[in-house]
C-alpha positions in Angstrom: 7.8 -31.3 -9.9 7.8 -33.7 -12.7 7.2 -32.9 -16.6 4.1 -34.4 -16.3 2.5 -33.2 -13.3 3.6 -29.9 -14.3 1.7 -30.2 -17.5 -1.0 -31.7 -15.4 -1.2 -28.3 -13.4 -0.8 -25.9 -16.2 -4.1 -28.1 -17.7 -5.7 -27.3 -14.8 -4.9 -23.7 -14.6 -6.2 -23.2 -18.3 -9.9 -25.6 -17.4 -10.0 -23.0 -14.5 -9.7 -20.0 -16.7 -12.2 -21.6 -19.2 -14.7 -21.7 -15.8 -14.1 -18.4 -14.8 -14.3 -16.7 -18.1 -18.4 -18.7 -19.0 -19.3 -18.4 -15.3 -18.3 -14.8 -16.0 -20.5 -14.9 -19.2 -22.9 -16.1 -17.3 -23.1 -13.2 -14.5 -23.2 -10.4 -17.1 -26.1 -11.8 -18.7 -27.5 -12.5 -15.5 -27.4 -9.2 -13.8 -28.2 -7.3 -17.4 -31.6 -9.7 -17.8 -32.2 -8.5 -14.1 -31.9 -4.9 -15.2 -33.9 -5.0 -17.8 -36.6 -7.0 -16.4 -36.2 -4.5 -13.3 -36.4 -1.5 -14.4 -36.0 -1.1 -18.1 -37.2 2.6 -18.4 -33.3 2.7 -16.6 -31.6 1.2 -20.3 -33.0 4.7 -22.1 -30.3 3.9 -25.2 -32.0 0.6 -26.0 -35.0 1.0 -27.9 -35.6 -2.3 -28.5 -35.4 -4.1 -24.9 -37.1 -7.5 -26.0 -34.2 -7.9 -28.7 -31.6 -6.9 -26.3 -33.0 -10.1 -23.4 -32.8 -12.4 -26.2 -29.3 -11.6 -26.8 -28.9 -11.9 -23.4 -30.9 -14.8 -22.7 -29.2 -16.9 -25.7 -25.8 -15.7 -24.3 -26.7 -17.0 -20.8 -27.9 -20.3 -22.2 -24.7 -20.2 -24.5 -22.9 -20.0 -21.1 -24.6 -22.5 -19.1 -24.1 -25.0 -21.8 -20.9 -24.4 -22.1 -20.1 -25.0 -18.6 -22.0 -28.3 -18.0 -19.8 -29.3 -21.4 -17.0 -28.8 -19.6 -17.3 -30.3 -16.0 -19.1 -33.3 -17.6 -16.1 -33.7 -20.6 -13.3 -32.9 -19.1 -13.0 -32.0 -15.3 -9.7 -31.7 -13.2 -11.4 -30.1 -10.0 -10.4 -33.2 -8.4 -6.8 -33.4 -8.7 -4.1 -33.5 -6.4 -2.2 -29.9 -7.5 -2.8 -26.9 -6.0 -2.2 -23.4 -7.2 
């Protein structure tokens, strides 16, 4: 493998990483919006649940728009390398 294909991959190993960790993100605040939408009498050590979903909702949007930055700026899930 040549210098710069192997920089190439590496590049592409990191914009995977960068998915993975605000997809992540993403599904916390997703599944912690559900809970508290759900059942919040289940979150007994929040007393304010309406602050905690807008933390939660601004860290999902956060997430979101992070991700669409990404795949529209700089995407290399159509490259040649593998893993």
């Amino acid at each position: 493998m040549d210098e710069k294909s192997s920089r190439r991959k590496k590049m592409n190993q990191m914009y995977k990483a960068l998915l993975a960790h605000f997809q992540a993100q993403r599904e916390e605040a997703l599944a912690l919006l559900a809970l508290y939408m759900g059942s919040p009498q289940a979150v007994a050590d929040h007393s304010n649940i309406l602050e905690e979903m807008i933390k939660w909702t601004k860290k999902l949007s956060e997430a979101e728009e992070a991700l669409e930055c990404l795949k529209r700026n700089i995407n290399f899930q159509n490259t040649s390398d593998q893993d």
